[in-house]
C-alpha positions as CSV (number, residue, x, y, z in Angstrom):
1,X,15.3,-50.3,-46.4
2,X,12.5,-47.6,-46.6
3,X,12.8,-44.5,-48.2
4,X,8.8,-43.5,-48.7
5,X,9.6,-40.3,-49.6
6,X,10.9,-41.5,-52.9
7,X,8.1,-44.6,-52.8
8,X,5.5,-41.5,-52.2
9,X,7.2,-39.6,-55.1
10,X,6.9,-42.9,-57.3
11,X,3.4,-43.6,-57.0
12,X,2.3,-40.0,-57.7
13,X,4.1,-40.6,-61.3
14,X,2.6,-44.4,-61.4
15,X,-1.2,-42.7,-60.3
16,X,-1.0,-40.4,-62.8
17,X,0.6,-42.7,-65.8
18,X,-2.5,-44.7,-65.4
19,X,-4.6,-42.5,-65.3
20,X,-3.1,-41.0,-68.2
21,X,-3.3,-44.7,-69.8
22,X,-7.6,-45.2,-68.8
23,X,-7.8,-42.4,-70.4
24,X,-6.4,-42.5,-73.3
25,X,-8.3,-46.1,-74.0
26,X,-11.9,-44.7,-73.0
27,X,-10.6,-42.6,-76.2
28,X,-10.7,-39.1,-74.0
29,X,-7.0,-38.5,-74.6
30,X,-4.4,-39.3,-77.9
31,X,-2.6,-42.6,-76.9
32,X,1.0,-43.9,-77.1
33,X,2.4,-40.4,-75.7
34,X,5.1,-40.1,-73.5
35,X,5.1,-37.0,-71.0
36,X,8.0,-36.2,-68.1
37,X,6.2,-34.3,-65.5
38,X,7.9,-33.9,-62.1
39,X,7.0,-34.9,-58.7
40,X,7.3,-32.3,-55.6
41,X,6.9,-31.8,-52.1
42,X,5.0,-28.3,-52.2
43,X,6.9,-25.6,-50.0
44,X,3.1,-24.8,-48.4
45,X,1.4,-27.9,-46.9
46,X,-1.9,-26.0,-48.1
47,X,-0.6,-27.0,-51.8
48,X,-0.9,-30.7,-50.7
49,X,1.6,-33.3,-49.8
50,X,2.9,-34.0,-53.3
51,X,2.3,-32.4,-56.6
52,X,2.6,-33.0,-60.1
53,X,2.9,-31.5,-63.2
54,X,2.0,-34.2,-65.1
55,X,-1.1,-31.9,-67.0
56,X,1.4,-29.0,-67.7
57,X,4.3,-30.6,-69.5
58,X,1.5,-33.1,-71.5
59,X,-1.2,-29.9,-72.0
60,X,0.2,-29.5,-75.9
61,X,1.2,-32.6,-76.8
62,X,-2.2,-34.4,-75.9
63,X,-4.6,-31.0,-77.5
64,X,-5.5,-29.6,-73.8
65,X,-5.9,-27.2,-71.7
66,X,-3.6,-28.0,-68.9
67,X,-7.1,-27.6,-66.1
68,X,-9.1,-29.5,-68.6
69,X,-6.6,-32.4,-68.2
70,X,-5.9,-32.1,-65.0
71,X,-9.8,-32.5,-64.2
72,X,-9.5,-36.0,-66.7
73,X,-6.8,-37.3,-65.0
74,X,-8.3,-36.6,-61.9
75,X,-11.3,-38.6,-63.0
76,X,-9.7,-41.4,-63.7
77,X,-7.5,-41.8,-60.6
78,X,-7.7,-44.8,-58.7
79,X,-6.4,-44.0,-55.3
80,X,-7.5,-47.3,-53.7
81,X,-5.1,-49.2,-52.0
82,X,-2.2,-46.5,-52.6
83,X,-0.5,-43.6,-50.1
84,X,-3.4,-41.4,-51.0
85,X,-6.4,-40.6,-49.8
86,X,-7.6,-37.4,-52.0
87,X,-5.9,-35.5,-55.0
88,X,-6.9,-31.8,-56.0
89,X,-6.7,-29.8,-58.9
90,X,-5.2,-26.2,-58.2
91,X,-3.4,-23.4,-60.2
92,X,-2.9,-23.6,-64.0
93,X,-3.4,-27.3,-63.8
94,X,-0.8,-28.7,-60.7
95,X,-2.1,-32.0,-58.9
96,X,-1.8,-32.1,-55.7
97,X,-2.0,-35.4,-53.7
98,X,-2.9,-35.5,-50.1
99,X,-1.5,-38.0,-48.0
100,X,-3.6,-41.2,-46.1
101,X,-3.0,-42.9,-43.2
102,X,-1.7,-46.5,-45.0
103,X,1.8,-44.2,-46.0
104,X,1.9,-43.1,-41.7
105,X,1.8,-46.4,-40.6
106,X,4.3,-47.3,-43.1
107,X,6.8,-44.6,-42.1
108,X,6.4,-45.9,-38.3
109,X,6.3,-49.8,-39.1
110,X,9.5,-48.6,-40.8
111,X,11.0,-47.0,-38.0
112,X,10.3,-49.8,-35.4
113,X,11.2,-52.4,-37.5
114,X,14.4,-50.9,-38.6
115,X,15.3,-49.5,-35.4
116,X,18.5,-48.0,-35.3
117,X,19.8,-49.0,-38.9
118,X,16.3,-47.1,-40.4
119,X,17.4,-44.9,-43.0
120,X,19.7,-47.5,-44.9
121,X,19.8,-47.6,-48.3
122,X,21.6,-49.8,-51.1
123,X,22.4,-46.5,-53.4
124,X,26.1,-47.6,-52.8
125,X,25.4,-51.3,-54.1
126,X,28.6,-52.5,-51.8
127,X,31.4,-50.6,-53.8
128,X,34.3,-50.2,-51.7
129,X,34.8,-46.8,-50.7
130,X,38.1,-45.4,-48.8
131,X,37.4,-42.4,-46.8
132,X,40.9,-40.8,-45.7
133,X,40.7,-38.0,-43.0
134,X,42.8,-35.8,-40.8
135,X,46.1,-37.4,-41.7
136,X,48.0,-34.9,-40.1
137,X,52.2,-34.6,-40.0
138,X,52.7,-36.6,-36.8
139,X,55.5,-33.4,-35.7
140,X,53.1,-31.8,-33.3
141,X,49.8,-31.9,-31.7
142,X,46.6,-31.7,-33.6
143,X,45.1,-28.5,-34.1
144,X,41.2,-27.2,-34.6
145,X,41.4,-27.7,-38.5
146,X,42.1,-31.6,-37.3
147,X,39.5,-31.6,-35.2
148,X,37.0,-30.1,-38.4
149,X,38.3,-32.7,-40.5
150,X,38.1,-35.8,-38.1
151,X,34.5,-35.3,-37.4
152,X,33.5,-34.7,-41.0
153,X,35.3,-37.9,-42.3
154,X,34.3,-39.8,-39.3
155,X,30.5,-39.2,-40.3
156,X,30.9,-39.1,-43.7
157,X,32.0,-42.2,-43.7
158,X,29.2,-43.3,-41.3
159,X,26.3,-41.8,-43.5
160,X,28.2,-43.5,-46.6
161,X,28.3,-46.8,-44.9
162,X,24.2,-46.2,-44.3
163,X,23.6,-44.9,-47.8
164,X,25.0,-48.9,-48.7
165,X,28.7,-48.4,-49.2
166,X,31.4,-50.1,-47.9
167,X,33.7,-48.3,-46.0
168,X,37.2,-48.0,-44.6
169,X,38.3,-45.2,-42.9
170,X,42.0,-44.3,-43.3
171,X,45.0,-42.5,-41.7
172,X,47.9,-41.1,-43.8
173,X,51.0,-41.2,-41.3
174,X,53.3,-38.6,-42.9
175,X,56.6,-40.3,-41.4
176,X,58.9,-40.0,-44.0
177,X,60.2,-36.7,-46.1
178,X,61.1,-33.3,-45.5
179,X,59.0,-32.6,-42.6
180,X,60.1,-35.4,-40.6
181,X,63.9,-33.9,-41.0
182,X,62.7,-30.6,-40.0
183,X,61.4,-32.3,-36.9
184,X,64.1,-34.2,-36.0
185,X,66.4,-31.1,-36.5
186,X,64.0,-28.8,-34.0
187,X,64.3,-31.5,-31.3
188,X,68.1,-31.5,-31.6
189,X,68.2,-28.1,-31.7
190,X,66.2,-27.4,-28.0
191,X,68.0,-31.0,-27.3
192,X,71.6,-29.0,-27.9
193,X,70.2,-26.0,-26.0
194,X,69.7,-28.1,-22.6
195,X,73.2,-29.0,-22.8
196,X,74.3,-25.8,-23.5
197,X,72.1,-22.7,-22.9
198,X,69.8,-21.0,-25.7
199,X,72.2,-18.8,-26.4
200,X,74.6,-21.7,-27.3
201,X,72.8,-23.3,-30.1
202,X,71.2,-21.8,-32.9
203,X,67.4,-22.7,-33.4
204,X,66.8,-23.5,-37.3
205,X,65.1,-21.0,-39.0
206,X,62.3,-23.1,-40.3
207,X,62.1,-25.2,-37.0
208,X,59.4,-26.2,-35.4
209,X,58.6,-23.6,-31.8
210,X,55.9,-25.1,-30.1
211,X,56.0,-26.2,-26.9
212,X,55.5,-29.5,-27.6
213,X,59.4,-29.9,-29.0
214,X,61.3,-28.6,-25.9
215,X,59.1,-31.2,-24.5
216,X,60.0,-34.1,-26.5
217,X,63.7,-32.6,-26.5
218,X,63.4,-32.7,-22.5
219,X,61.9,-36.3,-22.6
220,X,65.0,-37.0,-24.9
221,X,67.8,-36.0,-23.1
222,X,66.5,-37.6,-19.7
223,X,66.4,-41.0,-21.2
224,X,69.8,-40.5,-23.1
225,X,71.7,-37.6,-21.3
226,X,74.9,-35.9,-22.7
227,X,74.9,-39.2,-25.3
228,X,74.3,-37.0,-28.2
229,X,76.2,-34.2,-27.6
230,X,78.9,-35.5,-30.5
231,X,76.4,-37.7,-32.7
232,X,76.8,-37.5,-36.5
233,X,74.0,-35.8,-37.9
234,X,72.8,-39.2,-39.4
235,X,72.6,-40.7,-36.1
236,X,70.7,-38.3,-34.3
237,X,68.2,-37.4,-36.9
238,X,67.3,-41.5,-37.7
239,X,67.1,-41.3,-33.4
240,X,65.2,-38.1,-32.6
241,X,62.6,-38.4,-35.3
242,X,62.0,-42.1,-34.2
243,X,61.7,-41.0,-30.4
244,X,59.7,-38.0,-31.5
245,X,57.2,-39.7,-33.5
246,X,56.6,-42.7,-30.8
247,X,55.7,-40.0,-28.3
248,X,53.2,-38.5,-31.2
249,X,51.7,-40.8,-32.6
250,X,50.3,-42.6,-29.8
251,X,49.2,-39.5,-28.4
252,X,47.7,-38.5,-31.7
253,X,45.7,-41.5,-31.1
254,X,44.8,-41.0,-27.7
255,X,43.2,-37.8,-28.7
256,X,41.1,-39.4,-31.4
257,X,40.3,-41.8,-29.3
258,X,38.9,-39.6,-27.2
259,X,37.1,-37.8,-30.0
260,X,35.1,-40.8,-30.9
261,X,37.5,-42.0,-33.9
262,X,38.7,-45.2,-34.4
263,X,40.6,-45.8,-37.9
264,X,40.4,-49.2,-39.5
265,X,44.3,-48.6,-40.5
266,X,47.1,-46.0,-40.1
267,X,48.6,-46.1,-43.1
268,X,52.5,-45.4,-42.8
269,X,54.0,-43.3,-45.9
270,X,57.4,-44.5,-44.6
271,X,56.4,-48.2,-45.9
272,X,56.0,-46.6,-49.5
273,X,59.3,-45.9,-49.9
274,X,61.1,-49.2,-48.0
275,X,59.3,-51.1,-49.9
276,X,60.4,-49.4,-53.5
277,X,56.7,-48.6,-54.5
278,X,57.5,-45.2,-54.9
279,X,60.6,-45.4,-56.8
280,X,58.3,-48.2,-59.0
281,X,54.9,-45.9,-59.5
282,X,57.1,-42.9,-60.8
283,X,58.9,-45.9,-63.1
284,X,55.5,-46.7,-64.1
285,X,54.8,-42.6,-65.4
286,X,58.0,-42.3,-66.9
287,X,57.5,-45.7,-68.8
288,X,53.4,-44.2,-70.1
289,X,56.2,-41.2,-71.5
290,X,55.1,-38.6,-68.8
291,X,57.9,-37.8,-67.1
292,X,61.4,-35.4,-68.4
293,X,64.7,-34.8,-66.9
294,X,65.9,-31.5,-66.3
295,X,68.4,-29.9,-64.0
296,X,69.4,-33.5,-62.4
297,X,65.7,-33.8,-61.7
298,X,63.1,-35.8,-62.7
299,X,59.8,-34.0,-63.5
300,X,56.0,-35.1,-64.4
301,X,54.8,-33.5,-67.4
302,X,51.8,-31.8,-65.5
303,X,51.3,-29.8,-67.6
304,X,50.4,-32.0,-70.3
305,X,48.5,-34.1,-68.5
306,X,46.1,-31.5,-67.0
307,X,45.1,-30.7,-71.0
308,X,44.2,-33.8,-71.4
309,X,42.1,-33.9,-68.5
310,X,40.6,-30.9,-68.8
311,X,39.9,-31.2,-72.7
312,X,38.2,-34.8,-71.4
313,X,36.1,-32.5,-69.3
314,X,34.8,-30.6,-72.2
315,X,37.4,-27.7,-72.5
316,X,38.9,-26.9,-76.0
317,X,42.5,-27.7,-76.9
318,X,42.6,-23.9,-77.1
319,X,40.9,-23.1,-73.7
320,X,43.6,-26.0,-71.9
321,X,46.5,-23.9,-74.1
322,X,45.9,-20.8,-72.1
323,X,46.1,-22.4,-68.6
324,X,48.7,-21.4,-66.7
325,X,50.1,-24.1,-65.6
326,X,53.2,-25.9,-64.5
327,X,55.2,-29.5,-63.9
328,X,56.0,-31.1,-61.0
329,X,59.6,-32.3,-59.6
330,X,59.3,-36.3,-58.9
331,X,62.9,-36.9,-57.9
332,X,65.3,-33.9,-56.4
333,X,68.4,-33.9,-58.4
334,X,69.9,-35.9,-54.6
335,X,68.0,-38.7,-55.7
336,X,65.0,-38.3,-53.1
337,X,61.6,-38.7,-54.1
338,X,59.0,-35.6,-53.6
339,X,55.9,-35.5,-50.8
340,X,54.0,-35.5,-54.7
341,X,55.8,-39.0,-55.9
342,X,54.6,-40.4,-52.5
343,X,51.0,-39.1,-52.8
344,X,50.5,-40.8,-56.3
345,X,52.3,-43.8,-54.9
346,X,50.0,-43.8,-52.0
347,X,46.5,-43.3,-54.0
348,X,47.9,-45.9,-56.7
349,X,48.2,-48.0,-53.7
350,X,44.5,-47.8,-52.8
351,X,43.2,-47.6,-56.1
352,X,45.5,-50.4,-57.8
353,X,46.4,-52.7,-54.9
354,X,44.0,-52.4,-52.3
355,X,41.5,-52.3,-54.7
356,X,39.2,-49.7,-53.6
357,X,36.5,-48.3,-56.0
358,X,36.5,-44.7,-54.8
359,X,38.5,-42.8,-52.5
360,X,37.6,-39.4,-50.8
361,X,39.9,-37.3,-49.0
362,X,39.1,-34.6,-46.4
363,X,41.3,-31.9,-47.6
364,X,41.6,-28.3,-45.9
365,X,40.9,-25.6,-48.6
366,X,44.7,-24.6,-49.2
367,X,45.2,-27.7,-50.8
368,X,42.7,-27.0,-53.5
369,X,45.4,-26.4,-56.5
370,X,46.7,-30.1,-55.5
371,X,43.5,-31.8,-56.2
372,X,43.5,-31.4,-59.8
373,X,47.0,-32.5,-60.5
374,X,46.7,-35.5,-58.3
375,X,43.5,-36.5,-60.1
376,X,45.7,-36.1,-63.8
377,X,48.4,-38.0,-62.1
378,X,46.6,-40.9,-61.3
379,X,44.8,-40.7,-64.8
380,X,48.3,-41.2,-66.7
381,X,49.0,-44.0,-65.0
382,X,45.0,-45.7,-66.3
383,X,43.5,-45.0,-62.6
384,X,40.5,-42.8,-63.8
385,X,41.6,-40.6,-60.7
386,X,39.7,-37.8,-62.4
387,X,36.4,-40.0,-61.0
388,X,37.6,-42.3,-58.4
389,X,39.6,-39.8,-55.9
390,X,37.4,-37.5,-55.3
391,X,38.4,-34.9,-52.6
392,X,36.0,-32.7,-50.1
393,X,37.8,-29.5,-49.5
394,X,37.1,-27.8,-46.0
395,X,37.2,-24.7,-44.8
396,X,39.0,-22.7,-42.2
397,X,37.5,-22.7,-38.1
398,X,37.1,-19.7,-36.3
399,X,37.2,-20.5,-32.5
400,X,35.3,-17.6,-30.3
401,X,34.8,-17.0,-26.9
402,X,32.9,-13.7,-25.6
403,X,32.3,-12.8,-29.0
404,X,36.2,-12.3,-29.8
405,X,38.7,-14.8,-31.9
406,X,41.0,-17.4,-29.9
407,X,43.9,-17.3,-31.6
408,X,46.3,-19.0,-28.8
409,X,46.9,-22.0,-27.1
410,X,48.0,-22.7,-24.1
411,X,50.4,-24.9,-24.4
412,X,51.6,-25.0,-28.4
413,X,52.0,-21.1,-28.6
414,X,50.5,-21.3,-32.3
415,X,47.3,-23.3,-32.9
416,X,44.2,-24.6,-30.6
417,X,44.9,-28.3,-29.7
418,X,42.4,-30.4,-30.1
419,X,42.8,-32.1,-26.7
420,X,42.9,-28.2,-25.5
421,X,39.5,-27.9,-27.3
422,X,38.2,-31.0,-25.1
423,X,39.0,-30.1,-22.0
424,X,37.0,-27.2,-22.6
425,X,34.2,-28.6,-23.9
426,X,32.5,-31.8,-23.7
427,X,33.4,-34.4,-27.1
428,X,29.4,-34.4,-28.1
429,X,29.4,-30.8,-28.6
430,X,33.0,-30.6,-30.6
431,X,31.5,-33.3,-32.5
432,X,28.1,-31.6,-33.6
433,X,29.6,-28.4,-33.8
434,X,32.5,-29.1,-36.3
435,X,29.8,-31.1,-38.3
436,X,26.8,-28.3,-38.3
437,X,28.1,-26.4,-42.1
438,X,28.9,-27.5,-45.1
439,X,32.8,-28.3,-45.4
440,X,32.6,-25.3,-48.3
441,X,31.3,-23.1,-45.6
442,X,34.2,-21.5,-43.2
443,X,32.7,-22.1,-39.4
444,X,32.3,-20.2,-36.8
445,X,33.1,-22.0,-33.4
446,X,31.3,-20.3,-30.5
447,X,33.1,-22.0,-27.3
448,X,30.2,-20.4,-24.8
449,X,27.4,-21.6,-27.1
450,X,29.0,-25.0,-27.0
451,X,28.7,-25.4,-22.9
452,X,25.3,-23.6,-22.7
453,X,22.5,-26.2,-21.4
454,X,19.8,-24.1,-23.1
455,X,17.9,-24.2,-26.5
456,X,20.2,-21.8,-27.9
457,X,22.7,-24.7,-28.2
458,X,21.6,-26.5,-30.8
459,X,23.3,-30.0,-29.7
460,X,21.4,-29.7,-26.4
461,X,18.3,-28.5,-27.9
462,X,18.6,-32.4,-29.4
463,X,19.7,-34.2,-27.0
464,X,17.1,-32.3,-24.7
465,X,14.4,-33.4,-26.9
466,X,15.4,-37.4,-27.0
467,X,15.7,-37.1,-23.0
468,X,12.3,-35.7,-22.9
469,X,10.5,-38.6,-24.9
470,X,12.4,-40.8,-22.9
471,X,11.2,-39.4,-19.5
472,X,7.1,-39.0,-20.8
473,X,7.8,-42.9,-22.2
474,X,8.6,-43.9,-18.6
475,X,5.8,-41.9,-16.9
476,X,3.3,-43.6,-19.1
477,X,4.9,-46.7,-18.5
478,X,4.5,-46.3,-14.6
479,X,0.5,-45.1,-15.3
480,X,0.7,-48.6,-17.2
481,X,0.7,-47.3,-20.9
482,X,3.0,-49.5,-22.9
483,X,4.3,-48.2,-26.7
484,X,2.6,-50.6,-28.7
485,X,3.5,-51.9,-32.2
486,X,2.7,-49.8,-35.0
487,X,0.0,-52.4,-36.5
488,X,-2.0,-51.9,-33.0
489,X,-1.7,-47.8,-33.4
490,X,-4.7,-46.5,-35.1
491,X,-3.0,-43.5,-38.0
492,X,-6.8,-41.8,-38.2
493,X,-5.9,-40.0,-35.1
494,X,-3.5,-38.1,-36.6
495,X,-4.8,-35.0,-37.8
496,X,-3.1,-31.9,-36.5
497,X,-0.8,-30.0,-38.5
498,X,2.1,-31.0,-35.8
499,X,1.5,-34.5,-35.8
500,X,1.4,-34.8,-39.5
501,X,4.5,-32.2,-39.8
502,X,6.4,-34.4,-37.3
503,X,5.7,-37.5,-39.6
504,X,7.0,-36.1,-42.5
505,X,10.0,-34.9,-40.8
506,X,10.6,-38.8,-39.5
507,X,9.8,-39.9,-43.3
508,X,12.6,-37.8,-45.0
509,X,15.4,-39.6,-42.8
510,X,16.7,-41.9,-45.7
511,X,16.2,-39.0,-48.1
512,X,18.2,-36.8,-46.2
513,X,20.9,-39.9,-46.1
514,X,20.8,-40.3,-49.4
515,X,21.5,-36.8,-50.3
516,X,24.6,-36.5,-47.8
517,X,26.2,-38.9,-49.1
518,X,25.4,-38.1,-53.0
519,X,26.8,-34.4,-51.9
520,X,29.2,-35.4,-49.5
521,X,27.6,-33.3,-46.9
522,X,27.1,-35.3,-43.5
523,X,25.9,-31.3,-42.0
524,X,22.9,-32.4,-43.8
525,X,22.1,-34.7,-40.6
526,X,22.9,-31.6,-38.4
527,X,20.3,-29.6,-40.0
528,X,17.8,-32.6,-40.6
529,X,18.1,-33.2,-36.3
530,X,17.4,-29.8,-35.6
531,X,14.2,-30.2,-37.6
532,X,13.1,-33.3,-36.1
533,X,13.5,-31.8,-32.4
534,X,12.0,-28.6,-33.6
535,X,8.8,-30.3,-34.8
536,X,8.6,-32.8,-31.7
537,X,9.0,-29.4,-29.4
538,X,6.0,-28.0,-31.8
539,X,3.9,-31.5,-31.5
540,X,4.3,-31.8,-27.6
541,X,3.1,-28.2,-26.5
542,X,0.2,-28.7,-29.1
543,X,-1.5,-32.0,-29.1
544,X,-1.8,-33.4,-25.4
545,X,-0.7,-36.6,-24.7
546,X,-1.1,-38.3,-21.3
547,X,-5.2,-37.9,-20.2
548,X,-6.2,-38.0,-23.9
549,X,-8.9,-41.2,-24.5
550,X,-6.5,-44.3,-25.1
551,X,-6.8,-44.4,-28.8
552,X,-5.3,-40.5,-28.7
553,X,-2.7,-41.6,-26.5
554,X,-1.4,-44.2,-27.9
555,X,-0.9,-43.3,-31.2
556,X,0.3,-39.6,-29.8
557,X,2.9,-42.0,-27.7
558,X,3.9,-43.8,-30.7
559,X,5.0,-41.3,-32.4
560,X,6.9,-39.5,-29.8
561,X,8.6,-43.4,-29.3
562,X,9.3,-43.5,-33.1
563,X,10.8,-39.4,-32.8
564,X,13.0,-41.0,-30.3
565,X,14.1,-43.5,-32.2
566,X,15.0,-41.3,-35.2
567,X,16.6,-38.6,-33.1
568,X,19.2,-41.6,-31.4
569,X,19.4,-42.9,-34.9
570,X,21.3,-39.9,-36.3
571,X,22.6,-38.9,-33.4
572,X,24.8,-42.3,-33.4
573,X,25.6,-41.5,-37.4
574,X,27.3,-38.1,-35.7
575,X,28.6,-39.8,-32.8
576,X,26.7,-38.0,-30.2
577,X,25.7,-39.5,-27.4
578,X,21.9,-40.0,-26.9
579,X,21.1,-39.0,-23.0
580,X,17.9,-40.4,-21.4
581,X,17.9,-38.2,-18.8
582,X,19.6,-34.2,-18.6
């Protein structure tokens, strides 16, 4: 587990503490002083590699000029043995530390010893970590905010799990409530019109239109015929939703399949309430005094609960008092629980029973005023939800082709499919595409980018690059040049500014993990890949590889093997595909 961006980092404030310390017991500097300077990675690699500002922040605590103590702290470094081969004192008294060859070696002894796994860290220390994504009402195909939200949970999860968490990725199956009875009722509706004429049977006003339900009404009335033309309403709803949902679900799996998903459970809200754990969690609120009656209903004091959370989040009593805010209904005044009552059921059920430390949900951004209340919820009932869920909101897709919106699909009538989206484009390119911004950022889907095979496509542009190594690998190979191991490469050859850029770049891997999974931002590997490529692109058409003296070549070969490695690496963490050969 290497991260020598942060073990570079460290020594620069270890180098200069001791300097600070030989110092101060020659009698050149006032001992027993503590000084917090900060460590950076200079914006200009003219500035150096690293810098500090070690002589700044300590310049009027230890009675110096901040130069004049840079120059005796440089005096009394002792770069010997460290990641450093030469420090310099610049502006009004910064340090900047250039980098040796010991630290490049590292970063590819790293690479080739971690292989595929390089980049892992333990900043999760094993706490269990739900990640809960997509989740979409099983009444209809998914659409293109599903597919958004698949490949941002999928990879979150993957970059949490490599940041030293331990994950679980989760599906919500929405089977039971108000939607499901809306669906059933839209299937008996087109069900009614087949036996007697569009005109014969009024459609409900809040049905559901696509296509998908005259399919599913078609599908029923072959396997069951006139059967239903006389059910009670109980019958036929218990019957169509069941048929309806075992034609969707599977084929909600089939398409996520296809995506590259595979869940570790699909979690059934129907088995909340059979089981009585819903009707129990909202006994549980109203025993901690949080819930009221009113109208035949039962209601959470939301209210109330969001003042307390917010006034545990630093607002004034005052500030929560002018919040405009409102309760929630828990049970309808006909005795069923609310899609809410389930929810806190459900995350009591992950938090409480299963046991999980955190969990995250990929939410889209309409469901921001839920987040909040959920959060309180959980809190009243001693969850901490205000810090264990914690929810990634995401932003709306805009699909283009030829520079216009696609608003329609072709077989739904309202939203893009997904599997209308893949067989359009191929599933590596959906993937990197959905992941490339920020979930806070809305995206811009450019179908005709996505199918280019050009540099203007950004996941070809990095799969291009991998395939290239690979080919110049197995040219050299067939001239009878073999990678060696990074203790046989010789790091003095490095000296351009590509090949020392392209280092870096490989470095910053388990930084750039660490940070997406701190921020929750697995786009950061997007951007980090299209780096990588850009500087191997930038290294290759400078610095000469095959005919250069074998001590050039080799460690010019290395580090195009090691490049290769990384790209695959992170490639895998999106669930990309890696070509050798396009």
């Amino acid at each position: 587990m290497s991260n020598l961006i942060a073990g570079a980092k460290e020594q620069v404030a270890a180098l200069t503490q001791a300097a600070y310390e030989k110092a101060a017991a020659q009698g050149l500097l006032p001992a027993g002083v503590t000084i917090h300077g900060t460590v950076d990675i200079p914006k200009d690699p003219k500035m150096g590699d690293y810098a500090t500002s070690f002589a700044l922040a300590g310049a009027k605590a230890l009675g110096q000029n901040p130069r004049a103590l840079g120059q005796i702290l440089m005096d009394h470094l002792e770069l010997e043995g460290s990641y450093f081969d030469r420090v310099e004192l610049a502006g009004p008294g910064f340090l900047n530390f250039r980098l040796g060859t010991r630290w490049f070696g590292e970063v590819l002894s790293a690479i080739e010893a971690e292989g595929l796994t390089y980049g892992t860290l333990d900043e999760g220390k094993g706490q269990r970590v739900m990640v809960e994504f997509v989740s979409a009402n099983p009444t209809g195909p998914m659409h293109m905010g599903n597919a958004r939200g698949g490949v941002l949970g999928d990879t979150l999860a993957n970059v949490l799990k490599r940041a030293g968490y331990d994950t679980w990725k989760e599906f919500y199956v929405n089977d039971a409530g108000n939607q499901i009875h809306k669906f059933a009722d839209s299937i008996h509706a087109r069900y009614m019109q087949i036996l007697l004429g569009e005109e014969g049977f009024p459609f409900p006003e809040e049905g559901y239109r696509g296509e998908d339900i005259k399919e599913l009404a078609q599908a029923f009335y072959e396997k069951h015929g006139e059967a239903y033309r006389e059910a009670p309403e109980e019958k036929w709803l218990e019957d169509m939703s069941k048929f309806g949902l075992s034609v969707n679900i599977p084929n909600m799996k089939k398409d996520l399949n296809r995506y590259g998903i595979e869940y570790d459970e699909w979690f059934y809200e129907s088995s909340l309430h059979e089981s009585g754990y819903v009707a129990e969690t909202v006994e549980l609120l109203t025993q901690k005094g949080w819930t009221y009656e009113k109208d035949g209903a039962l209601w959470l004091n939301t209210t109330e609960l969001l003042k307390e959370k917010f006034i545990r989040e630093g607002k004034t009593r005052e500030q929560a008092d002018k919040l405009d805010l409102k309760d929630d209904v828990l049970r309808r005044g006909n005795g069923f629980y609310t899609y809410f009552a389930a929810d806190i059921a459900y995350h009591r059920n992950k938090l409480e029973v299963r046991k999980f430390d955190k969990v995250i949900n990929i939410w889209g951004a309409d469901h921001h005023g839920h987040v909040a209340r959920l959060q309180a919820a959980l809190d009243g009932i001693g969850l901490d939800g205000s810090n264990r869920l914690v929810v990634v909101l995401m932003q709306l897709v805009n699909l283009l082709q030829d520079g216009k919106p696609v608003r329609m699909s072709k077989r739904s009538g309202k939203a893009i499919a997904l599997h209308d989206l893949l067989d359009e484009i191929h599933v590596d390119a959906a993937r990197y595409f959905f992941n490339s911004r920020n979930s806070n950022s809305p995206l811009d889907f450019d179908l005709d980018l996505a199918v280019r095979r050009d540099s203007e496509n950004p996941v070809y542009y990095v799969q291009y690059a991998h395939a290239r190594i690979c080919t110049l690998i197995q040219r050299l190979r067939e001239e009878g040049h073999e990678v060696k191991k990074a203790d046989q490469v010789d790091t003095a050859a490095y000296g351009s500014p590509e090949e020392l850029a392209l280092l870096k770049s490989l470095a910053q891997l388990p930084e750039e993990v660490r940070l997406a999974s701190r921020d929750y931002d697995p786009s950061r590997i997007n951007r980090y890949l299209l780096t990588v490529a850009g500087d191997f692109h930038r290294f290759y058409n400078a610095d000469r590889i095959m005919g250069e003296e074998e001590r050039v070549l080799q460690a010019r070969l290395k580090l195009a093997d090691a490049t290769r490695s990384v790209i695959a690496n992170c490639l895998a963490l999106l669930g990309v595909s890696a070509p050798e050969k396009m």
